[in-house]
C-alpha atoms as one frame of an Amber mdcrd trajectory, in Angstrom:
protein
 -31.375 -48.339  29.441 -33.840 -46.193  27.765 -37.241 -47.116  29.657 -37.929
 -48.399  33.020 -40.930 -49.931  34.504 -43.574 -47.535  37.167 -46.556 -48.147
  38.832 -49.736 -45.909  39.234 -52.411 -46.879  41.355 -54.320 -48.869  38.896
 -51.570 -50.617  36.654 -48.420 -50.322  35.792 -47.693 -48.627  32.879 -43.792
 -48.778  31.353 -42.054 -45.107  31.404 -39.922 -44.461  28.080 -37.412 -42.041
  28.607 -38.638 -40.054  25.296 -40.565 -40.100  22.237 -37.862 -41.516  20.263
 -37.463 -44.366  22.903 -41.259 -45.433  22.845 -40.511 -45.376  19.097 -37.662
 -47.654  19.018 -39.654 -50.238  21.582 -42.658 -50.546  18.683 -39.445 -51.064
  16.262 -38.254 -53.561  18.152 -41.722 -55.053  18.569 -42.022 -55.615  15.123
 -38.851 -56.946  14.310 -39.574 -59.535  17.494 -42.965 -60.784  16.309 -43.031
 -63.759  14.005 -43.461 -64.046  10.259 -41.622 -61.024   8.022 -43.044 -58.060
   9.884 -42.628 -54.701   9.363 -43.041 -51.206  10.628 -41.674 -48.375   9.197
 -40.255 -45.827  11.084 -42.818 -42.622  10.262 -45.654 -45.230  10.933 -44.224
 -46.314  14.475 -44.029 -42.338  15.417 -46.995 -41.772  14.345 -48.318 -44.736
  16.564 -46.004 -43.587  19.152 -47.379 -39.670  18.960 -51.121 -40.905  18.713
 -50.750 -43.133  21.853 -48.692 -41.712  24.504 -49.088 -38.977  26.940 -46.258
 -37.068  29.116 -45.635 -39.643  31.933 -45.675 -37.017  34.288 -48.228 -34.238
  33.271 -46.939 -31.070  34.416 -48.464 -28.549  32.169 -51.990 -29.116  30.789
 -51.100 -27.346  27.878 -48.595 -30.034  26.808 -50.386 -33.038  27.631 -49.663
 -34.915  23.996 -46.432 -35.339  21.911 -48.661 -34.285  19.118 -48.631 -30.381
  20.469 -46.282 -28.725  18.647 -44.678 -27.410  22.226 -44.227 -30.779  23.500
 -40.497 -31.280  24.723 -39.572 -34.396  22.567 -37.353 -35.241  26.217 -40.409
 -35.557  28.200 -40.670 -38.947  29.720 -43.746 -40.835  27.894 -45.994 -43.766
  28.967 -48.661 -45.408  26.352 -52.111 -44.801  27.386 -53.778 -47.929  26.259
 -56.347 -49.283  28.329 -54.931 -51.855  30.282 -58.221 -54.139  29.866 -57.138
 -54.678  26.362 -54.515 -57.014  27.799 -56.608 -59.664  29.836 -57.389 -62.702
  28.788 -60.311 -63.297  26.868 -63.731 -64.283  27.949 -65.030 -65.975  25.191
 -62.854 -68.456  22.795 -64.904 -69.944  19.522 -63.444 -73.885  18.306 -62.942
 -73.671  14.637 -65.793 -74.822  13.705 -68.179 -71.838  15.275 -66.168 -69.394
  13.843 -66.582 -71.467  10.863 -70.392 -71.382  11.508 -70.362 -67.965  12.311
 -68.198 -67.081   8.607 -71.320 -69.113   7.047 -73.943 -66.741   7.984 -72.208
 -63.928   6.553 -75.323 -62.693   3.572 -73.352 -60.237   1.989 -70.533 -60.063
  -0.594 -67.432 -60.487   1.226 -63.801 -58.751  -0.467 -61.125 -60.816   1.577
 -57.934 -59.332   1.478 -54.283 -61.004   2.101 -50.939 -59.692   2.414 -47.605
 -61.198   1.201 -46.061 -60.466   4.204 -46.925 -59.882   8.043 -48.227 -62.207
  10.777 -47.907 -66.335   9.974 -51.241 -67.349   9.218 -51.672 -71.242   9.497
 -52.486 -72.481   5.809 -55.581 -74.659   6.801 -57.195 -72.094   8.293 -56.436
 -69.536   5.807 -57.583 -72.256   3.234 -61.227 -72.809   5.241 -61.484 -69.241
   5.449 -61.095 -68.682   1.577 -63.149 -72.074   1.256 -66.299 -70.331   3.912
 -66.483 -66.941   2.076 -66.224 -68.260  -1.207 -69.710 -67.127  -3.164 -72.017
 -70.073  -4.044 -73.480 -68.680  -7.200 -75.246 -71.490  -7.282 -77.530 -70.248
  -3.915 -77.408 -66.723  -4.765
């Protein structure tokens, strides 16, 4: 296998066995998720590059795949906060966020992809219906 799991004091935080192996796992990711995702591969290393550090730092001077002296066999762990991950405090029902779409004053450019996440069509539908200008009002 080319990651396994460690734990640090304050979370644990999955160990890929190289750069190229935290790569392949946002891949993979992608491919996983629902709808026709995609990720190329020069935008997953770059991901991968921006948001990982050594797993074990050993020498300061190396402490990010993006140094040019980085050993692309060093172990590497994502350095995401791990708060990003907990549930959320707050949910809105549709109709606040609804509410809350409403009270946007200023022109609004919505932009929609082809392809990517499944977006249900209602709400897509009330979203384009919401931000719609009202010439009329204006």
């Amino acid at each position: 296998s080319s990651s396994s799991s460690s734990s640090s004091s304050s979370s644990r935080a999955k160990i890929y066995e190289n750069v190229d192996a935290a790569i392949e796992a946002r891949l993979d990711t992608a491919r996983r998720m629902p709808g026709d995702q995609y990720l190329s591969a020069e935008a997953a290393r770059d991901m991968v590059l921006r948001a990982t550090v050594p797993a074990t730092p050993t020498d300061p001077s190396t402490s990010s795949p993006t140094d040019p002296s980085f050993d692309p066999s060093t172990p590497v762990a994502f350095r995401h906060d791990p708060r990003l991950q907990w549930p959320s405090l707050q949910y809105y029902t549709r109709e606040q966020v609804e509410s809350f779409y409403r009270q946007v004053a200023h022109p609004v450019c919505l932009l929609t992809a082809e392809d990517g996440w499944p977006v249900d069509a209602r709400a897509e539908e009330a979203v384009r219906e919401v931000l719609r200008p009202d010439c009329a009002e204006r």
